[in-house]
DOLUM-25128 format. One record per residue (C-alpha): x negated, z negated, y; residue in three letters; residue number from 1. Coordinates in Angstrom, 1 decimal, padded with zeros to 4 digits, always signed. Layout:
! residues N
<east=X up=Z north=Y r=ALA k=NUM>
...
! end
This chain:
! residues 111
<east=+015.8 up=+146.9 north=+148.6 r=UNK k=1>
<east=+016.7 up=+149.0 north=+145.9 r=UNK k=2>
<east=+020.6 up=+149.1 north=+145.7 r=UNK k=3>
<east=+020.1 up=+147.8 north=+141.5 r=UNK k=4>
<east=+018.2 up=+144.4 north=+143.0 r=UNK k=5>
<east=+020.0 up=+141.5 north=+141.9 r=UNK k=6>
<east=+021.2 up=+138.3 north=+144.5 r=UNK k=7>
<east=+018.0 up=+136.4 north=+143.1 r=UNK k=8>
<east=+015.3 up=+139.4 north=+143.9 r=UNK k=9>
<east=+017.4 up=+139.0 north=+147.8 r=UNK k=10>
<east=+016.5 up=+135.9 north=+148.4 r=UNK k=11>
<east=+013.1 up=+136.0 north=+146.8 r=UNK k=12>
<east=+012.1 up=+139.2 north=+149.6 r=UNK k=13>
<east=+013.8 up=+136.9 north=+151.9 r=UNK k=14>
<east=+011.2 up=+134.2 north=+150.7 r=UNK k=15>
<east=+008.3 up=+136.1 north=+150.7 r=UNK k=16>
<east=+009.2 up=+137.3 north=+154.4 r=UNK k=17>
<east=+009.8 up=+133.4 north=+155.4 r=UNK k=18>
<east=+006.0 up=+133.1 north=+154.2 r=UNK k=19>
<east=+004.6 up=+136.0 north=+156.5 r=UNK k=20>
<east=+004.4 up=+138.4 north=+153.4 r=UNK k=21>
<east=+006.3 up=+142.3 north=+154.4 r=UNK k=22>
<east=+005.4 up=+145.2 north=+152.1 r=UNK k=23>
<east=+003.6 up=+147.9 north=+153.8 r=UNK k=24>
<east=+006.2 up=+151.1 north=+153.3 r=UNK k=25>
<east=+007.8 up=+153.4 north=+155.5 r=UNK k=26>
<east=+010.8 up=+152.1 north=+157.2 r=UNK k=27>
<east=+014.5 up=+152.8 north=+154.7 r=UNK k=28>
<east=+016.2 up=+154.9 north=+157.2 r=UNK k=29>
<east=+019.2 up=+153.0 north=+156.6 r=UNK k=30>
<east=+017.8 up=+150.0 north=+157.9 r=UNK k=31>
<east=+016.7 up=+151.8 north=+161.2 r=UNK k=32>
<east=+020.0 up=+152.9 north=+161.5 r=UNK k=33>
<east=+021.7 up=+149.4 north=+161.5 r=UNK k=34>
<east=+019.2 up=+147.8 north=+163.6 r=UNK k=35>
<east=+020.0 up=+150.9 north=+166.1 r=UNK k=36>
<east=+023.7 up=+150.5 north=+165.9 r=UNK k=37>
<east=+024.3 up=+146.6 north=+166.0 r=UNK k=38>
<east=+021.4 up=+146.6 north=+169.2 r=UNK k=39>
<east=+023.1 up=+149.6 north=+171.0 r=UNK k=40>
<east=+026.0 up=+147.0 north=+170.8 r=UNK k=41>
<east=+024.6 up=+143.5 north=+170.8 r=UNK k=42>
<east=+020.9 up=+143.9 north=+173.1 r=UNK k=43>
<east=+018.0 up=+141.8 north=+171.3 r=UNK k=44>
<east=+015.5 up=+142.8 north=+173.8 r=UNK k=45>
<east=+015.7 up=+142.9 north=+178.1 r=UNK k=46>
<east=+018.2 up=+140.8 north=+180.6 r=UNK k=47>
<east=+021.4 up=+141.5 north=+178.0 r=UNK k=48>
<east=+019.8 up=+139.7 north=+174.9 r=UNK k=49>
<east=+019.4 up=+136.4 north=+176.7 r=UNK k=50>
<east=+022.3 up=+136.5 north=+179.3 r=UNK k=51>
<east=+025.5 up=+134.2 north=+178.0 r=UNK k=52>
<east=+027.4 up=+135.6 north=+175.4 r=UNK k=53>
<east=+024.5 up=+137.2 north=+173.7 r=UNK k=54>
<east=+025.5 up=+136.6 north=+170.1 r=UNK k=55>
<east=+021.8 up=+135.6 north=+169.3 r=UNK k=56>
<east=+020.5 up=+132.3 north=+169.0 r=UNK k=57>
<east=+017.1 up=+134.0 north=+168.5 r=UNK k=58>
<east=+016.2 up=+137.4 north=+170.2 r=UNK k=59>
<east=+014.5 up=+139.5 north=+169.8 r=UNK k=60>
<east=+015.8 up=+140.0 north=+165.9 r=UNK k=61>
<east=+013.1 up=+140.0 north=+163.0 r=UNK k=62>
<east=+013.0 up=+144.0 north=+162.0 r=UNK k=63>
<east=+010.8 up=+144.6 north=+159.4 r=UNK k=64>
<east=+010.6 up=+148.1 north=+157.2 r=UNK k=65>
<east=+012.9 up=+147.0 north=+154.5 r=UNK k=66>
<east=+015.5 up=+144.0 north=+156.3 r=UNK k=67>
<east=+016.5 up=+142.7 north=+159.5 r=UNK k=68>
<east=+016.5 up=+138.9 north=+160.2 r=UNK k=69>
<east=+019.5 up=+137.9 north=+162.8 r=UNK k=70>
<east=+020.1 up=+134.3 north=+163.8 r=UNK k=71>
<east=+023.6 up=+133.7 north=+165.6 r=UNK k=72>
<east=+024.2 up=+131.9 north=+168.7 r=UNK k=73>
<east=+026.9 up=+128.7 north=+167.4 r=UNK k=74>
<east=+029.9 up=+130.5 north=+169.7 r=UNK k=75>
<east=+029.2 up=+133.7 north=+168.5 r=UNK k=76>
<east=+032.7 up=+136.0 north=+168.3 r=UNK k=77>
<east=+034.7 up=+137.1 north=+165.1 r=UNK k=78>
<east=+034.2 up=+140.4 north=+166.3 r=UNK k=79>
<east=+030.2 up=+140.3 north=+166.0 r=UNK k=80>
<east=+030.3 up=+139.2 north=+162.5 r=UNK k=81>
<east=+033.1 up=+142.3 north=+161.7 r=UNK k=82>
<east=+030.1 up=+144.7 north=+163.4 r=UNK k=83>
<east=+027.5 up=+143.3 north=+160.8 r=UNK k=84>
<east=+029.6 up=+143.1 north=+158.1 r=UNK k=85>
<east=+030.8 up=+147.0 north=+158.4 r=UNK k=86>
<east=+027.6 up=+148.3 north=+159.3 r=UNK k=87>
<east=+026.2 up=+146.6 north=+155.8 r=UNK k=88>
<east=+028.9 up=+148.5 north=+154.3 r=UNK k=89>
<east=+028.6 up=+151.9 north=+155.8 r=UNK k=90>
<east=+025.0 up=+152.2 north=+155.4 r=UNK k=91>
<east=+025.5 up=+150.5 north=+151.9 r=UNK k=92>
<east=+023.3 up=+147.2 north=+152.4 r=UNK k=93>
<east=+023.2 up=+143.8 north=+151.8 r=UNK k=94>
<east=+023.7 up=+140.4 north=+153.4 r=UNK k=95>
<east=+022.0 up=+137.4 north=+153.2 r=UNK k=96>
<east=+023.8 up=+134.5 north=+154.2 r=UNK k=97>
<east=+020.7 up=+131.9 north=+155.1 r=UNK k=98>
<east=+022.7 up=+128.9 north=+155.5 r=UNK k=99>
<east=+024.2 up=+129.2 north=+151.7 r=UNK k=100>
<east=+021.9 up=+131.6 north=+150.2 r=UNK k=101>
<east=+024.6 up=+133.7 north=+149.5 r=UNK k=102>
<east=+023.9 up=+137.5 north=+149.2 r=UNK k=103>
<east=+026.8 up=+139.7 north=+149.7 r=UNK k=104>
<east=+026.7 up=+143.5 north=+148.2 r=UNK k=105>
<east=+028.1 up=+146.4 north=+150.4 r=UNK k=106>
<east=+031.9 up=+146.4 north=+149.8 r=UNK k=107>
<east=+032.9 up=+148.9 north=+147.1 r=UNK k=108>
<east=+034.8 up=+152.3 north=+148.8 r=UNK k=109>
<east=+038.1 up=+153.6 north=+148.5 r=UNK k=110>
<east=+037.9 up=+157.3 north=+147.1 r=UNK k=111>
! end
């Protein structure tokens, strides 16, 4: 989404996409680049994604042009939720917190 989209238009794409409804667009290369980084780490797809101690309660994750859906495993590790969370912020994306509804922006950089 466009970095000026407010928490409400978050969870509205995240409704729409709930319904079966993805916008037909080129993938945001920034969103290829997360999915790439946090799956080179954390395997959605083969024997690693399903082994225990997969941190995924559903695999493989929902990747979509525009968003990637991720549902944790319960005993998923600290350290898991530090990789999301610093990815979001280097590639400058949000976070969608399903369970609240909370959308948390990309933390704001040091200069």
């Amino acid at each position: 989404m466009d970095n000026a989209d407010r928490p409400d238009d978050v969870r509205a794409a995240n409704a729409r996409c709930a319904r079966g409804e993805h916008a037909q667009r080129p993938a945001d290369p920034r969103v290829v680049a997360f999915y790439n980084s946090l799956t080179s780490t954390y395997p959605d797809r083969g024997p690693r994604a399903t082994m225990t101690g997969s941190p995924w309660a559903t695999a493989p994750l929902h990747a979509a042009a525009d968003h990637i859906t991720m549902r944790l495993d319960e005993s998923c590790p600290d350290a898991v939720l530090e990789t999301i969370e610093r990815l979001a912020g280097e590639l400058n994306l949000d976070l969608l917190d399903l369970q609240d509804g909370t959308v948390y922006p990309p933390p704001v950089k040091a200069r």
